[in-house]
C-alpha positions as CSV (number, residue, x, y, z in Angstrom):
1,X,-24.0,31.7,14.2
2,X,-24.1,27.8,13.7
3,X,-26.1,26.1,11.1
4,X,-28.4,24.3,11.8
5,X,-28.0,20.6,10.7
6,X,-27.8,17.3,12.4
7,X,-24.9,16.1,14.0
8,X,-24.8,12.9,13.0
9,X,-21.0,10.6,13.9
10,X,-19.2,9.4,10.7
11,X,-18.9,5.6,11.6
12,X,-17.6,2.9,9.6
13,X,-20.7,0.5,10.5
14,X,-23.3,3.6,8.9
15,X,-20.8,2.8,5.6
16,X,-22.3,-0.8,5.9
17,X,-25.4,0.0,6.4
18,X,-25.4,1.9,3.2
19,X,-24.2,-0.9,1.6
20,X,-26.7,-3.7,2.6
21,X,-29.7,-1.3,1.9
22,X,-28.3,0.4,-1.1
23,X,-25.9,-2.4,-2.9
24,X,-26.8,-5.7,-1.2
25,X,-26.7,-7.2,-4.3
26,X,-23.3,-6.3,-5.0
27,X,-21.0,-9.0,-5.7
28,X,-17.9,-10.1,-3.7
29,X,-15.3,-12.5,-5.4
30,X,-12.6,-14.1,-3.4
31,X,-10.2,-16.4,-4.1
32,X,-9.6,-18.7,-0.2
33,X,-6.7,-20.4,1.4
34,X,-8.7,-23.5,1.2
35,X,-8.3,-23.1,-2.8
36,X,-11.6,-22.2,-4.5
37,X,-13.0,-19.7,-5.6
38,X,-16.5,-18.4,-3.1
39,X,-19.4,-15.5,-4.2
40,X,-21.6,-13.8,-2.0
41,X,-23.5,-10.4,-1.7
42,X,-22.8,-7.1,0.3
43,X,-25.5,-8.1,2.0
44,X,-24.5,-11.6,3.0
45,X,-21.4,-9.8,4.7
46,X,-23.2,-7.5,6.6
47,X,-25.3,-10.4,8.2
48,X,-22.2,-12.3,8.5
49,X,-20.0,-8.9,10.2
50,X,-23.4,-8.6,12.6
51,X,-22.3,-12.1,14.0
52,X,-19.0,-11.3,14.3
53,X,-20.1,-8.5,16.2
54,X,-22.0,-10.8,18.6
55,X,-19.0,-12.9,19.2
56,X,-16.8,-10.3,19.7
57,X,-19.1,-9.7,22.5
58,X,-19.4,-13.0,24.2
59,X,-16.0,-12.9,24.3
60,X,-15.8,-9.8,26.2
61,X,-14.5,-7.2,23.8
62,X,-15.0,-3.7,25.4
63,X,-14.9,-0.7,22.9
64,X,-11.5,0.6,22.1
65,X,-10.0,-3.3,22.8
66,X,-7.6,-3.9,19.8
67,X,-8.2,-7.1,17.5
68,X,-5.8,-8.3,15.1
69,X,-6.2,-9.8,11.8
70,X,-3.8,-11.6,9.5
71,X,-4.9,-12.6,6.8
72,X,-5.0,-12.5,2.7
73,X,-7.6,-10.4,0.6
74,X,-10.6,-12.3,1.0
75,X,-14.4,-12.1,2.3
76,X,-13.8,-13.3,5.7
77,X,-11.1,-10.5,6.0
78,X,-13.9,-7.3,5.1
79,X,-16.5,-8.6,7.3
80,X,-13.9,-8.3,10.2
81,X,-13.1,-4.8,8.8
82,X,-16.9,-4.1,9.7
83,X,-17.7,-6.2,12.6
84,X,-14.3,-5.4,14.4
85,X,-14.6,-1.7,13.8
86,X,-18.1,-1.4,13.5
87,X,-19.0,-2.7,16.9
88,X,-16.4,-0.5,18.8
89,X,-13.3,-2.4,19.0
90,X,-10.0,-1.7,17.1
91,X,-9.0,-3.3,13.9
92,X,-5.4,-4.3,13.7
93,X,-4.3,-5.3,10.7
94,X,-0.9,-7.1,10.8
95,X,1.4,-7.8,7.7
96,X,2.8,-10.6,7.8
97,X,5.9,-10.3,5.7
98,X,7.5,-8.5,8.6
99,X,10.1,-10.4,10.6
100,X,9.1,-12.3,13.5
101,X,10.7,-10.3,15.9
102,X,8.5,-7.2,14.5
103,X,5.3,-9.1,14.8
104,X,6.3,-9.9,18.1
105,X,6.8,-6.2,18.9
106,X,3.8,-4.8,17.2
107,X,1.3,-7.6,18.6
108,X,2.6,-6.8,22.5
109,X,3.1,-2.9,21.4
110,X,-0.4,-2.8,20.4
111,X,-1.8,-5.1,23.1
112,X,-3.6,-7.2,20.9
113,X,-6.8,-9.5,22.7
114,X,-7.5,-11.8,19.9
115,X,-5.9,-12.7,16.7
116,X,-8.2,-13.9,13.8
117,X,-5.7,-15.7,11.4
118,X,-6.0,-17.2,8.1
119,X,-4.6,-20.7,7.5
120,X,-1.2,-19.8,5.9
121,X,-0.3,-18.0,8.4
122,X,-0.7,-20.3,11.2
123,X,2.9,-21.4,11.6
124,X,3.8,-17.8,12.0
125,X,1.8,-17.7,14.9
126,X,2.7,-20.6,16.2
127,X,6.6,-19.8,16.1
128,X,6.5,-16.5,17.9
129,X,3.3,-17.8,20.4
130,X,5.5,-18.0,23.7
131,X,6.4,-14.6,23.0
132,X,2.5,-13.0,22.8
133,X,1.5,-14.0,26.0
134,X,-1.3,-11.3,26.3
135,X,-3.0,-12.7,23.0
136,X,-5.7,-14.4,25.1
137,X,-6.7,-16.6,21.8
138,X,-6.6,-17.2,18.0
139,X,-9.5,-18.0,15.1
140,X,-8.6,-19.5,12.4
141,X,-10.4,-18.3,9.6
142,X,-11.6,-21.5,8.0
143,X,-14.0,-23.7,8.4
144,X,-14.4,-27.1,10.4
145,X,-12.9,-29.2,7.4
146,X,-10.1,-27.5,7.2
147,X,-9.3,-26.3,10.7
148,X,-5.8,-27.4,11.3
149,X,-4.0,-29.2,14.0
150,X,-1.9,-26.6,15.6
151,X,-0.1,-25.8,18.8
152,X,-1.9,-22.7,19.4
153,X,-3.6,-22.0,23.0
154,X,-7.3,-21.7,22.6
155,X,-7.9,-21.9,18.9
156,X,-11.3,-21.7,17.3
157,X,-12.7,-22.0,13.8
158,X,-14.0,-18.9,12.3
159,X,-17.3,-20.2,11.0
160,X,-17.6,-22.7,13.4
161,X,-17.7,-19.6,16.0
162,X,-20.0,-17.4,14.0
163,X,-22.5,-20.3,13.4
164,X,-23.5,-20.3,16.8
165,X,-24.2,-15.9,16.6
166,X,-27.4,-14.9,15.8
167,X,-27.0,-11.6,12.6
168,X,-29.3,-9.7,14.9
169,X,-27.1,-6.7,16.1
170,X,-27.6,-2.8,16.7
171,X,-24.2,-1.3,15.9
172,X,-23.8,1.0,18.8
173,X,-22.8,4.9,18.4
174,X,-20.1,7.0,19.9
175,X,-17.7,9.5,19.1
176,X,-16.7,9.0,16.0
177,X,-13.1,10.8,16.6
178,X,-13.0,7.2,18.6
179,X,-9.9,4.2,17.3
180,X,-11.2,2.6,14.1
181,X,-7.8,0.4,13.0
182,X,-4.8,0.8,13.1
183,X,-1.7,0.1,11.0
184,X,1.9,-0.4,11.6
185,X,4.7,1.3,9.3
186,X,7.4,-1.0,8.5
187,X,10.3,1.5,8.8
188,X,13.7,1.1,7.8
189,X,15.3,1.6,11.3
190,X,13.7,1.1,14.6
191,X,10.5,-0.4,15.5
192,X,7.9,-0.1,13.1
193,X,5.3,2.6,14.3
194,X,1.6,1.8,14.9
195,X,-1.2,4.8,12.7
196,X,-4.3,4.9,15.0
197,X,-7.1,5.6,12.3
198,X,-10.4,7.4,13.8
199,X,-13.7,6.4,12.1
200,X,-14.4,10.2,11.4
201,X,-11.1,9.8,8.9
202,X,-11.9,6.5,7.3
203,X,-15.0,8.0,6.5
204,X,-14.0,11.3,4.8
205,X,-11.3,9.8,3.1
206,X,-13.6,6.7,1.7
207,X,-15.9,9.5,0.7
208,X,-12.5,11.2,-0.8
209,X,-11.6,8.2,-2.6
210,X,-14.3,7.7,-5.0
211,X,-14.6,10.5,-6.9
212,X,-13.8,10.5,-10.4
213,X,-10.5,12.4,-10.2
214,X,-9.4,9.8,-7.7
215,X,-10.3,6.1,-8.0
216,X,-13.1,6.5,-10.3
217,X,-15.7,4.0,-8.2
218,X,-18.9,3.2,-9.1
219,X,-22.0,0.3,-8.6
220,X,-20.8,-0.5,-12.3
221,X,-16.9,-0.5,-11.5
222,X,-15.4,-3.8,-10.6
223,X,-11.8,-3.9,-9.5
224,X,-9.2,-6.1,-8.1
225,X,-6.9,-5.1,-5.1
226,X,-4.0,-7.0,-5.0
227,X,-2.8,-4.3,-2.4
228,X,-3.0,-6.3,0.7
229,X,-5.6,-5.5,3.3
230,X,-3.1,-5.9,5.6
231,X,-1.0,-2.6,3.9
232,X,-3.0,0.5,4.7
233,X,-6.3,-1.4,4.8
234,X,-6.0,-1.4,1.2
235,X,-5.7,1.7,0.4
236,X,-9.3,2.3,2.4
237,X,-11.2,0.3,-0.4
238,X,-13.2,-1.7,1.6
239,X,-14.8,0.9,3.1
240,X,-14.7,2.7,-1.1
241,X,-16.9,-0.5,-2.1
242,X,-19.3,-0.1,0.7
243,X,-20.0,3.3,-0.6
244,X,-20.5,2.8,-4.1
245,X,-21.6,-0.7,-4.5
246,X,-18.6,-2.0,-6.8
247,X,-17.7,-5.3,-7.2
248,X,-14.4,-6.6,-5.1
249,X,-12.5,-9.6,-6.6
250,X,-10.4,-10.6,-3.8
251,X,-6.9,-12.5,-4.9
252,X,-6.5,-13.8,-2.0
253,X,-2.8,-15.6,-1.5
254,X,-2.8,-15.8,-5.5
255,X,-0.7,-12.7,-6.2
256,X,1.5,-14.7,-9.1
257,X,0.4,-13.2,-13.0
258,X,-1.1,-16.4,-13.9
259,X,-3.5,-16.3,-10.9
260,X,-4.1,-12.9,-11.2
261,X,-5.1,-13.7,-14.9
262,X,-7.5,-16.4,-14.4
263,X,-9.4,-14.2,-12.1
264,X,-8.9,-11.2,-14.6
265,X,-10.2,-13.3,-17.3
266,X,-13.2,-14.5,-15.2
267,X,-14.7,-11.5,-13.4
268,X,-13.0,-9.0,-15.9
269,X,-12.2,-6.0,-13.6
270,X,-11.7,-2.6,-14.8
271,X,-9.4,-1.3,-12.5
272,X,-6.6,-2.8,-10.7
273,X,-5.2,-1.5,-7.6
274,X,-1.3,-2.5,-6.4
275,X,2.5,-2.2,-6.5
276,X,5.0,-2.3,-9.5
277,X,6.6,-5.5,-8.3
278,X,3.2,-7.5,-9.1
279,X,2.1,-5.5,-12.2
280,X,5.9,-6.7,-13.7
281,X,4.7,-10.1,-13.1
282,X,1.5,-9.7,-14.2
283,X,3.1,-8.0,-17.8
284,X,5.4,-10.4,-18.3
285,X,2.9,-13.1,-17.5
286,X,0.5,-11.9,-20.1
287,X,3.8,-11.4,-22.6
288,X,4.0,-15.1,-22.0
289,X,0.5,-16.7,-23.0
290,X,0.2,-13.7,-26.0
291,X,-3.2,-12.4,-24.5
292,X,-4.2,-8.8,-23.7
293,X,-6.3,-7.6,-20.4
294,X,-8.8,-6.6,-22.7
295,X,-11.0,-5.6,-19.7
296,X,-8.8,-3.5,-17.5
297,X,-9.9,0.6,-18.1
298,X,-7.0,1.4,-15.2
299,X,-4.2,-0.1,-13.5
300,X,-3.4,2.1,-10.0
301,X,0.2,2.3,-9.0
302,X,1.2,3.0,-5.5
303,X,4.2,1.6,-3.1
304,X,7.2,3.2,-5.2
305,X,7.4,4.8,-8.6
306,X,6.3,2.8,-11.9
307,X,9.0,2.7,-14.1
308,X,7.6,4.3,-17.6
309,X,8.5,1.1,-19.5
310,X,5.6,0.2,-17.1
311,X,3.4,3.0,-18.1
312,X,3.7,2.5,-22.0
313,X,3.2,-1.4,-21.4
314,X,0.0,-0.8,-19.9
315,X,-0.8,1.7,-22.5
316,X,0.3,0.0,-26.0
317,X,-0.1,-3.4,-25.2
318,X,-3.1,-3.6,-23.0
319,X,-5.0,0.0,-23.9
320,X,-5.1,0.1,-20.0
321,X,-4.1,3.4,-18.2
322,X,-1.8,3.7,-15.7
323,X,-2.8,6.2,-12.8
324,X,0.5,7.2,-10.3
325,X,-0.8,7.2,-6.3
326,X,1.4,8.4,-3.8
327,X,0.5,8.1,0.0
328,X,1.6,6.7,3.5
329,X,0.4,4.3,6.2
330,X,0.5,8.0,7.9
331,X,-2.0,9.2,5.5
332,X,-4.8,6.7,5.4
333,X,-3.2,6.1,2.6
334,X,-4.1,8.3,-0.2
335,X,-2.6,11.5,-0.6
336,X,-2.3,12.4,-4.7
337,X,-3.4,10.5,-7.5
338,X,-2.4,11.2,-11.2
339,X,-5.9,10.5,-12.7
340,X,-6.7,11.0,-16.4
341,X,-7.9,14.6,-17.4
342,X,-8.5,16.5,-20.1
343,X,-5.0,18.3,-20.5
344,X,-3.6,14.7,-21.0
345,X,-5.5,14.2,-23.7
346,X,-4.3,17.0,-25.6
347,X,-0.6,15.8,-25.3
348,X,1.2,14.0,-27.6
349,X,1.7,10.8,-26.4
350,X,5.8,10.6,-24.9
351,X,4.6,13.8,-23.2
352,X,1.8,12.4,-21.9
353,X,3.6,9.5,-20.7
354,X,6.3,12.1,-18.8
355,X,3.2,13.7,-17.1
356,X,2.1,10.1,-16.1
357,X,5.0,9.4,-14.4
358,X,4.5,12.1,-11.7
359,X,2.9,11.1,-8.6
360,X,-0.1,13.4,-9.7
361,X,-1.9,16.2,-7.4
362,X,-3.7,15.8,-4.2
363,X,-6.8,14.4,-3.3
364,X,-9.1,17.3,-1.7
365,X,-8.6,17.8,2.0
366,X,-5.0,16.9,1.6
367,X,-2.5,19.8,1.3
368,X,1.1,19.8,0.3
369,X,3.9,21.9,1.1
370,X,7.7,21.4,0.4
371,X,10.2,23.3,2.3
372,X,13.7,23.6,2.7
373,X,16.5,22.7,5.8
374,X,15.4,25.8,7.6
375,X,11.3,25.2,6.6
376,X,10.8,27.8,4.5
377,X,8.4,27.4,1.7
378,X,9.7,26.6,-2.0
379,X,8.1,27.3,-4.8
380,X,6.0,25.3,-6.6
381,X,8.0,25.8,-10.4
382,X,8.6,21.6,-10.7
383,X,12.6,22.7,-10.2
384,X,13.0,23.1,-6.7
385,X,13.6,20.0,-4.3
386,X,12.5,20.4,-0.8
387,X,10.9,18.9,2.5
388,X,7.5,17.2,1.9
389,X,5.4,18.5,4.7
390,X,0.8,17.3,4.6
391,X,-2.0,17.8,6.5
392,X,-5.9,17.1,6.2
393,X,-8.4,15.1,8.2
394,X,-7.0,11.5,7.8
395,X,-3.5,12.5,8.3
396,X,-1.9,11.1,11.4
397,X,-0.8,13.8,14.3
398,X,0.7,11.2,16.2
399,X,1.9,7.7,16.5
400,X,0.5,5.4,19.1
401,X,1.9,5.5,22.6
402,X,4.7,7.6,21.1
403,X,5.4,11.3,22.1
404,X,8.3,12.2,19.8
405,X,6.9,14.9,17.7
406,X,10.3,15.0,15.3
407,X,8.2,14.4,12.7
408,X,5.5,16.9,12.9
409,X,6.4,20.6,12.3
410,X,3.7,23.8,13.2
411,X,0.8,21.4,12.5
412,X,2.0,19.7,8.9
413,X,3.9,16.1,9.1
414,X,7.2,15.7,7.4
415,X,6.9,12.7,5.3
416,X,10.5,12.1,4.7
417,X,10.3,12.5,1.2
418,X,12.3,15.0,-1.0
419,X,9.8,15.9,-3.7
420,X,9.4,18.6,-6.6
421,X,5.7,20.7,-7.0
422,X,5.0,22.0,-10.5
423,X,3.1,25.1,-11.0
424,X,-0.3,23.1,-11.8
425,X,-0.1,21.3,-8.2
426,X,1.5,18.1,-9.6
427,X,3.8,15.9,-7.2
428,X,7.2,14.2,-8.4
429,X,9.0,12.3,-5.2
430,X,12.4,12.9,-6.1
431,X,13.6,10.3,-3.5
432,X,13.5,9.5,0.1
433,X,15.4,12.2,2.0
434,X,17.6,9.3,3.4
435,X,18.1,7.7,-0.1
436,X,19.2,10.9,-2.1
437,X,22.8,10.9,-3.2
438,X,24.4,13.8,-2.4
439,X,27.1,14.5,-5.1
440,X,29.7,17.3,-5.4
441,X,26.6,19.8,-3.8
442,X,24.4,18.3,-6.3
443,X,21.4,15.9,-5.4
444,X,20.9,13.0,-7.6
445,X,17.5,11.2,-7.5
446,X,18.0,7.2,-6.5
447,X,13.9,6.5,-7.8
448,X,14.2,8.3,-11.4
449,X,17.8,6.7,-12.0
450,X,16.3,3.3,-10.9
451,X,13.2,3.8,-13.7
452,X,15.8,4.8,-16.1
453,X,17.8,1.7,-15.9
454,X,15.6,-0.9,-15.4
455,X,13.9,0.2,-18.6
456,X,16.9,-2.0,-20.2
457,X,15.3,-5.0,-21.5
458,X,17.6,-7.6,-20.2
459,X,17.5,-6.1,-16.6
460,X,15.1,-7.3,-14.2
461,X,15.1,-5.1,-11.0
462,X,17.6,-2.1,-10.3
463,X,18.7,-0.4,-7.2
464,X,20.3,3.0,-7.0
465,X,22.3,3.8,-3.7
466,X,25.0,5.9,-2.8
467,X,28.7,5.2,-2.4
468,X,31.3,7.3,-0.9
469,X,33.7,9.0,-2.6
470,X,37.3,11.0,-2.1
471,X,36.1,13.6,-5.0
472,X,32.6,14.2,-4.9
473,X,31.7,13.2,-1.6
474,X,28.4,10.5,-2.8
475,X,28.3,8.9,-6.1
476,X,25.8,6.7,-7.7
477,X,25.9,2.9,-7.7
478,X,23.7,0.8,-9.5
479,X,22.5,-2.7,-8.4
480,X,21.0,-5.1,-11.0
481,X,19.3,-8.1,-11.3
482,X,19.5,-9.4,-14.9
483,X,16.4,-11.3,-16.7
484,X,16.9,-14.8,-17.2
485,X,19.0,-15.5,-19.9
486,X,20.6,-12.5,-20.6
487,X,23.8,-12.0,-21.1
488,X,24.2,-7.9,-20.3
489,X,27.3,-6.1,-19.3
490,X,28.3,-3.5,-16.7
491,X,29.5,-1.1,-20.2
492,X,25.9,-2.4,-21.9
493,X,24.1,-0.9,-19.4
494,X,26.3,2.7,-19.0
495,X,25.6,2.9,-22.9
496,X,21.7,2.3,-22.7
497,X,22.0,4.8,-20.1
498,X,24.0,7.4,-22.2
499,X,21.4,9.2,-23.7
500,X,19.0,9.2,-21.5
501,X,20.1,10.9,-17.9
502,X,23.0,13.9,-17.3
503,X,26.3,12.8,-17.4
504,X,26.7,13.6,-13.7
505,X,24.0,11.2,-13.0
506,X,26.3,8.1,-14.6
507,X,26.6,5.1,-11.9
508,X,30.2,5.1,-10.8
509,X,29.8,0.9,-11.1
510,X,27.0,-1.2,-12.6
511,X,26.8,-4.9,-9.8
512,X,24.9,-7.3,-11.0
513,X,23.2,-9.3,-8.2
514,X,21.0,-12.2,-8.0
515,X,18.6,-11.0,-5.8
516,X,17.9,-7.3,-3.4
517,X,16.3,-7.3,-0.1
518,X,12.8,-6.0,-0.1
519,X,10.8,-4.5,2.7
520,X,7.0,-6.2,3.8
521,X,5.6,-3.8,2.0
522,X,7.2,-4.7,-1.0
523,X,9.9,-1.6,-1.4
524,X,13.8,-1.8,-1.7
525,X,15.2,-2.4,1.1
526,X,18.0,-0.1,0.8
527,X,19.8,0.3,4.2
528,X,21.7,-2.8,4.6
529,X,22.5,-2.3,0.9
530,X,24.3,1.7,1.6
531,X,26.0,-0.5,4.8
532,X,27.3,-3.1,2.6
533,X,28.7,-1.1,-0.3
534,X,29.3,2.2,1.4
535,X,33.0,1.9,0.9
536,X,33.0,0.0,-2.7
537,X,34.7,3.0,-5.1
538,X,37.0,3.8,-2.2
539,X,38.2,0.3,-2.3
540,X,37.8,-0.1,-5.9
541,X,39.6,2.8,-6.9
542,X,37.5,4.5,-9.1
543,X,38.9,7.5,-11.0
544,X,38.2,10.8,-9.7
């Protein structure tokens, strides 16, 4: 027997619908290319994603037809989101951080018609263009003032274009298992791998992402993503906001900590959204001027582990909480989130601050698993290290005109990461399973060694790889950037490290460096780093 209710699709246009009869007052905050600051409403970005809807149809975009964007956070970027999307066509959000042989790759890969590109990132474009020859034109996203002189084939201006659309549009439906957007991972090795979205999953995982346990979103809640749109489509926010009405303050290409402060200060946001590399700038930004973030309620981590020097600075200086998210372009993103709860309240503080460190527990309709080299179930005690294998309904079961299925196992997908489950469902990512050192039969975790050491105060950014050796097979190295100034030594840092790891876990050699390579998303870039000092104690003689 089937019950009997409507069967209405999940699209992402019915999302902005919502939002222009429920929240079209709802304020959106941007900081543009061209500078300034701009404000409008929800509902002057539905009108204006109508238009682009129209366009998109003069031009002769047929449903399922990919269209890329790259561009900043701003208000010209989410009303593509919705027009793109909304009208049938496929989102395709490029980063733009990748190299330009990647871009090249990924635009031809994904057969891109049209690329809608903000001004900074017109030179990009115009350096790889012989080598996108299917790209049948670009729009600048900008207006006639500022439209740029540039060697690109059939170029518009954004609102030049949508000036001449009329806003009235009925967003068509079909099947909403049908292409949404679609994100490329920026892997380590190979060519990076492009995540085909349905609008069925962005909708259940928007609707995921609000609740209180999870991002906490409300009409009331105002909050800053400086995690790129272009990176997982912000970790679905966009669509979050339509939902729920909350203010968006866009950052556009002002991701520095004084930028990030004058907007703070201005439109005081109570949650913040993005990776440990900008909060440090952000923190040490704020250290500099004396001032607190008075209006911040909750900072979300994602990207790679905060440190817990980051945690407590959040905490003690800023009475902000820090809230762990873990995820993958593979996973829409979100797939746990260490929200605040009542049995954190009860903890002493350093205890609490341990718990916050943890990647925290899934979001409902994600499930977790960790298994070991023959796939057999662990248990979830927080001791033993295994496999992490997910599934749920906006969890990839395939990559885009790929057919290797190494990474999917009996229905779950392997994530790559080695990771620890505690008895109350909490996650700890021990390491990537590539980047664990293996030592003596022993695994030592390159991410908590990393958050150990680069709690030293005179050390700016730390990297953890292996190294071979003639004993123990892998031992630790540690890679460090020193703070301005400071004056450090290999033999300072082993003794701020003394009491706080096992003795096993001891880098073999502290190297200072002036700088570490970095993938676009932001993470340590870690394989050309193993290649380059893969041999160092061998050569260096270290004692056995």
């Amino acid at each position: 027997m089937l019950g009997q209710i409507m069967d209405r699709p999940l699209l992402v246009s019915t999302l902005l619908e919502h939002a222009e009869t429920t929240h079209g007052s709802s304020e959106i905050v941007s900081r543009r290319c061209e500078g300034d600051i701009h404000r409008y409403t929800m509902k002057d970005a539905a009108r204006r994603a109508r238009q682009i809807a129209n366009l998109l149809g003069r031009l002769g975009i047929e449903q399922g037809d990919r269209i890329a964007t790259l561009a900043w956070n701003n208000y010209r970027h989410f009303e593509l989101y919705f027009g793109i999307s909304g009208s049938g066509a496929v989102m395709h959000t490029i980063n733009p951080r990748l190299f330009a042989e990647q871009l090249v790759y990924i635009i031809n890969h994904a057969e891109d018609r049209w690329i809608f590109v903000d001004l900074t990132f017109v030179p990009l474009l115009e350096a790889i263009k012989d080598k996108i020859a299917g790209v049948e034109g670009f729009v600048v996203m900008c207006d006639e003032s500022h439209m740029p002189e540039t060697s690109l084939s059939n170029a518009h201006c954004y609102e030049t274009l949508l000036a001449a659309e009329s806003d009235d549009y009925q967003w068509p439906e079909f099947d909403e298992r049908s292409a949404c957007s679609m994100c490329y991972t920026s892997g380590t090795t190979g060519n990076p791998k492009g995540v085909v979205y349905s609008h069925r999953s962005t909708v259940i995982h928007a609707m995921a992402s609000i609740g209180e346990e999870v991002m906490g979103l409300a009409s009331t809640s105002c909050f800053l993503p400086v995690v790129p749109m272009f990176h997982v489509n912000a970790w679905g926010t966009p669509y979050s906001a339509a939902i729920t009405g909350a203010k968006q303050v866009f950052p556009g290409p002002g991701m520095d900590g004084a930028s990030l402060w004058e907007l703070i200060e201005a439109e005081q946001p109570d949650l913040l959204l993005g990776v440990p590399t900008v909060w440090l700038m952000l923190l040490n930004h704020m250290d500099s001027i004396g001032k607190k973030l008075d209006s911040v309620e909750n900072v979300i981590v994602g990207g790679s582990a905060a440190p817990l020097s980051m945690i407590r600075a959040f905490q003690e200086k800023h009475d902000a909480f820090l809230i762990h998210a873990w995820g993958m372009t593979e996973m829409s993103p979100v797939g746990t989130l260490n929200s605040h709860n009542r049995h954190m309240e009860e903890l002493p503080l350093e205890e609490r601050y341990q718990l916050q460190a943890k990647q925290g527990r899934p979001v409902f309709g994600v499930e977790m698993k960790i298994v070991d080299e023959d796939n057999n179930t662990l248990p979830r005690d927080g001791v033993a290290y295994g496999r992490l294998l997910v599934r749920g309904p906006w969890i990839i079961s395939g990559y885009y005109k790929n057919e290797s299925a190494d990474s999917f196992i009996d229905g779950w997908f392997d994530t790559g990461d080695v990771a620890t489950i505690d008895e109350n469902n909490y996650l700890t990512i021990v390491d990537r399973s590539k980047d664990v050192i293996k030592s003596g039969g022993e695994w030592i975790s390159s991410i908590d060694l990393e958050n150990v050491a680069v709690g030293h105060p005179e050390l700016a950014e730390c990297c953890v790889i292996a190294a071979r050796h003639p004993k123990w097979d892998e031992r630790p190295i540690l890679l460090a950037i020193k703070t301005p100034g400071a004056s450090v030594s290999e033999q300072d840092v082993l003794n701020y490290l003394d009491d706080k790891i096992v003795k096993w876990w001891m880098p073999d050699a502290v190297i200072f460096v002036e700088q570490l390579p970095h993938t676009a998303t932001g993470k340590l870039h870690k394989l050309p780093l193993r290649q380059q000092y893969e041999n160092y104690l061998l050569e260096n003689q270290q004692p056995a």
